[in-house]
N, C-alpha and C positions, 0 to 999 in steps of 0.2 A: 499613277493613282495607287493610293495603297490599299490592299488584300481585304476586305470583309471578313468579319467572323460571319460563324452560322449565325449564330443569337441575331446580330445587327441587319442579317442579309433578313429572317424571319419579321424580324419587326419591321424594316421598310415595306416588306410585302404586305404584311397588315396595315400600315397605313393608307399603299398604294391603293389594294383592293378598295379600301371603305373610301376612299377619293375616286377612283373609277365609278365605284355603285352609283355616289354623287352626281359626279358627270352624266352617268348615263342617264338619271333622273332627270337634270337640270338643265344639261346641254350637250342633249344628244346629236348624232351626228357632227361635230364641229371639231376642229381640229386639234382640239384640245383634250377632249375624248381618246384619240386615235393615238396620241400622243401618249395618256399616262395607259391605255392597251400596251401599248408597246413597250413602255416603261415593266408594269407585270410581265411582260412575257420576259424581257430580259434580265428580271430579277430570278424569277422561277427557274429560269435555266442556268445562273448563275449558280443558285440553291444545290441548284440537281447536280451541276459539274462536282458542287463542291462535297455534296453526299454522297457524288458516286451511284447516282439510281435515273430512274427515269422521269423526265416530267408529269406532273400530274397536273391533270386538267381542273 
């Protein structure tokens, strides 16, 4: 798989989030939910390896 820039890794997170918010709204609880959670957590942390800083909640 090839390397993310920042810019690219920031803007999937913004999608991601405003897709999550959705979910949470629309179909809560359900695996599809839990799914794009864990999608942001793996991007955020991706971000942070790649800034060199800490997660931010």
């Amino acid at each position: 798989m090839a390397k993310r820039t920042q810019v690219a890794l920031q803007k999937q997170l913004t999608r991601e989030l405003r897709h999550s918010a959705w979910m949470t709204k629309n179909l809560a609880k359900t695996q599809q939910q839990r799914q794009s959670q864990h999608r942001v957590l793996v991007i955020r942390s991706e971000l942070a390896i790649k800034l060199r800083r800490a997660v931010e909640q």
